[in-house]
C-alpha positions in Angstrom: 33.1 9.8 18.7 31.3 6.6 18.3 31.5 4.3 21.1 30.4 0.6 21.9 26.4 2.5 23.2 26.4 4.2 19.8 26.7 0.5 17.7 24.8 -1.4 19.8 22.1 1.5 19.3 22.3 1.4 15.6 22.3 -2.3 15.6 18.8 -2.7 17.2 17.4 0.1 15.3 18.6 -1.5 11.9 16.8 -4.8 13.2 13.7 -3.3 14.2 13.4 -1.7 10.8 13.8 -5.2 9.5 11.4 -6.1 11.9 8.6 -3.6 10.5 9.2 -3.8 7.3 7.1 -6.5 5.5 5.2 -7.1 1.7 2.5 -4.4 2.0 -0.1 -5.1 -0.3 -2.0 -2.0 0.1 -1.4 1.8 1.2 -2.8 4.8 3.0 -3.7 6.6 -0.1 -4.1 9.7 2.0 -0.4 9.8 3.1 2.6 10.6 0.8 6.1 10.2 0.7 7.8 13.6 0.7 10.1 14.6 -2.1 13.5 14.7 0.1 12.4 11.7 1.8 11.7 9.6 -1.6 15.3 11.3 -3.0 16.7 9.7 0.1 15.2 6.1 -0.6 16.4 6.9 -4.5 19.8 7.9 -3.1 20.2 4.0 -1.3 19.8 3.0 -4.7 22.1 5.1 -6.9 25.1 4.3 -4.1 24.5 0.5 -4.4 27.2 -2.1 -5.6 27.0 -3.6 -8.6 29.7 -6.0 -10.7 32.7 -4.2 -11.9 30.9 -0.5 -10.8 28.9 -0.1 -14.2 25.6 0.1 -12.5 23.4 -1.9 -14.8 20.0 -0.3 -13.5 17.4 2.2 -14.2 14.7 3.5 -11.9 11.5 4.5 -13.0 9.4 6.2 -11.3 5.6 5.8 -12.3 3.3 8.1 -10.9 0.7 8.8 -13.5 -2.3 7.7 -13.1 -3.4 6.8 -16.6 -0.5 4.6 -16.7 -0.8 3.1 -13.6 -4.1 2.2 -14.7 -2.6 0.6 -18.0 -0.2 -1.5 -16.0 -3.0 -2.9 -13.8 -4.4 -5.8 -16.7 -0.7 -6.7 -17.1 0.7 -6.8 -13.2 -1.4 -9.1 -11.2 0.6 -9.1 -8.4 0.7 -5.3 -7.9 -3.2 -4.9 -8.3 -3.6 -2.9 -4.8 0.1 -1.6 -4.5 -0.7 0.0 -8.2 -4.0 2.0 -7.1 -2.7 3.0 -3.8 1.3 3.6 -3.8 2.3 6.7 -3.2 5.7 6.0 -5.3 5.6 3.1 -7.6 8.9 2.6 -9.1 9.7 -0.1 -12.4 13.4 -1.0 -12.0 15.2 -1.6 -15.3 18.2 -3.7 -16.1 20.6 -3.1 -19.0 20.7 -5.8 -21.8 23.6 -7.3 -23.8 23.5 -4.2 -25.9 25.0 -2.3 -22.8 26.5 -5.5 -20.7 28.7 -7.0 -23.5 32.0 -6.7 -22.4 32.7 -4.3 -25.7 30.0 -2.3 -25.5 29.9 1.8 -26.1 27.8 1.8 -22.3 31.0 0.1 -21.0 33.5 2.0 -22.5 31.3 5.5 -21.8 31.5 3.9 -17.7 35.3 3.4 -17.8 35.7 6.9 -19.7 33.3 8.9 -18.2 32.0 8.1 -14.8 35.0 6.3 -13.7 38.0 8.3 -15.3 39.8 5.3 -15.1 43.5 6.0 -17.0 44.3 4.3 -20.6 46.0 1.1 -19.1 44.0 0.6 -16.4 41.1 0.6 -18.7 42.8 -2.0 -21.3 43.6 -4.6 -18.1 39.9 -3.7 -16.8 38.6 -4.7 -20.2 40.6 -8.0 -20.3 39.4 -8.7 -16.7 35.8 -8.0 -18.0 35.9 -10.0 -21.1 37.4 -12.8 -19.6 34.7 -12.8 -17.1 31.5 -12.3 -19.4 33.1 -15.2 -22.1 34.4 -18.4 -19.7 34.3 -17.6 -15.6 30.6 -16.9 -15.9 29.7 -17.8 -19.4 27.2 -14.9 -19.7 27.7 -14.9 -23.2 25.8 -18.4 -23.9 22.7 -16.3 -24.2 21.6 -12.8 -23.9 19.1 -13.9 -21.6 21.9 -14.6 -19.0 23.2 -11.3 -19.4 20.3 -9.6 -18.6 19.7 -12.0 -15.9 23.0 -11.2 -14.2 22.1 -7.6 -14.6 18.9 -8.2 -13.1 20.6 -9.7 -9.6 22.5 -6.5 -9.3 19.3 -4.6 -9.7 17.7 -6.1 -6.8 20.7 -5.1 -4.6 19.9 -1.9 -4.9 16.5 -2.3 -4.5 16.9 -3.8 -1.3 19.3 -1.4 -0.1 16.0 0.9 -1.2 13.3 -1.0 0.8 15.3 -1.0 3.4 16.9 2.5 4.0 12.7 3.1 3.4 11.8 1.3 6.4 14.4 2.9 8.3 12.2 5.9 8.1 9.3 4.6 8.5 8.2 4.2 5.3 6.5 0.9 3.5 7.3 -1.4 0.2 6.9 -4.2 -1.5 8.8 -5.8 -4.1 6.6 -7.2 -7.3 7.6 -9.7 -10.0 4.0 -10.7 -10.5 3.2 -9.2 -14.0 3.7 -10.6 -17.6 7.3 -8.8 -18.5 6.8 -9.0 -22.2 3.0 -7.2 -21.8 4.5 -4.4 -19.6 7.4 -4.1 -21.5 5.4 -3.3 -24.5 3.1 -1.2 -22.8 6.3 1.3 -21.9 8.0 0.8 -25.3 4.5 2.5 -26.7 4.9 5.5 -23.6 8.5 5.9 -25.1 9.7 5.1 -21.5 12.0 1.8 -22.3 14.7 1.8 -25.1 16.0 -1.8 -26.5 19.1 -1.9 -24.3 16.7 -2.6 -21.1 14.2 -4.5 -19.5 12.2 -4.6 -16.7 13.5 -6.8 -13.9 11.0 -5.7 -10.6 8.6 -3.5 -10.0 8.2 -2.1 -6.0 6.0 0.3 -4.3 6.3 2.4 -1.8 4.3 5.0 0.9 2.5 4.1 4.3 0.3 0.8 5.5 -3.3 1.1 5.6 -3.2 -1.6 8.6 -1.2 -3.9 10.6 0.0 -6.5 8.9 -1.9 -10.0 8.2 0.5 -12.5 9.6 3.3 -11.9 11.6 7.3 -12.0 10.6 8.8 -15.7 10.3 11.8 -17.2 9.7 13.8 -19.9 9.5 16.6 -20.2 12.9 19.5 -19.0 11.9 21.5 -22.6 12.3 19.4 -23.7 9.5 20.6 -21.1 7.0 24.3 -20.5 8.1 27.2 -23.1 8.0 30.5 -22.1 9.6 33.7 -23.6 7.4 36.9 -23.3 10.1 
């Protein structure tokens, strides 16, 4: 039975893992993640929203050496993260080839993974189409469908980073790199097809040390307006 104790327990253990969790820039190299605790982390991920339910992400899980070592010239912002992670994941987002409104990925999601019935499918569609062509005009470019894609793929990586430091467990998000170098770099492994990209990279495993500088933020009055 959960009672008032139980929330207000679960509460300040949420906000303490917000508390410890910070941008580690380098890991224990001696301590791993262990594989039900990294499928946990993965889990947060797979269960996160996204627009309309199709789940416009990919995560890629990088733990050769050889290629880490590739991606190092190219990601300047993961240079320790990439040598020590213990799990160092690239997080793909789906393209216009899978986003457009009439796409076979679509239609596969409606059919497939959502079961939705015949009609409901034709009014989701119309809903969809409508929304891709004038209530977001995603369909200017197919850079702006990627982009949209791309801010439902950092959901889920957040819900990742954070059900990680509920357990203890470090990360750090990374869009320091050159996106068309990497991207060519994983076209050339045969890891990324034409209907992603690469949105973030993150890494993940235990802090060698305290952190540098402690947590700030701004109050909370200065990010928060109340409309009664």
């Amino acid at each position: 039975m959960t009672t008032v104790k139980n929330i207000e327990e679960k509460k300040q253990e949420i906000l303490e893992a917000f508390s410890f969790r910070h941008a580690c820039k380098e890991f224990d190299e001696n301590q791993k993640i262990s594989d039900s605790d990294f499928e946990f982390i993965l889990e947060t991920g797979r269960m996160s929203p996204s627009s309309f339910g199709y789940e416009p992400w990919k995560f890629v899980v990088i733990q050769n050496q050889e290629l880490r070592e590739k991606l190092l010239p190219v990601a300047w912002g993961a240079q320790g993260q990439l040598k020590t992670a213990s799990h160092f994941v690239l997080v793909l987002s789906r393209n216009i080839k899978d986003m457009h409104f009439d796409s076979e990925y679509i239609k596969y999601m409606m059919n497939d993974v959502m079961e939705i019935p015949e009609e409901g499918q034709k009014m989701r569609y119309e809903f969809y189409k409508k929304f891709q062509e004038s209530d977001f005009n995603l369909l200017e470019s197919d850079r702006a469908v990627f982009e949209w894609a791309s801010r439902q793929s950092y959901i889920a990586l957040g819900n990742m980073m954070t059900s990680a430091a509920q357990i203890g467990i470090d990360s750090c998000p990374i869009e320091g790199f050159d996106k068309e170098k990497v991207e060519a770099i994983l076209k050339e492994e045969g890891i990324i097809a034409d209907n992603f990209e690469l949105s973030v990279m993150a890494a993940f495993g235990y802090r060698k040390g305290a952190p540098m500088f402690a947590k700030t933020r701004k109050q909370m009055n200065e990010i928060v307006e109340w409309v009664k």
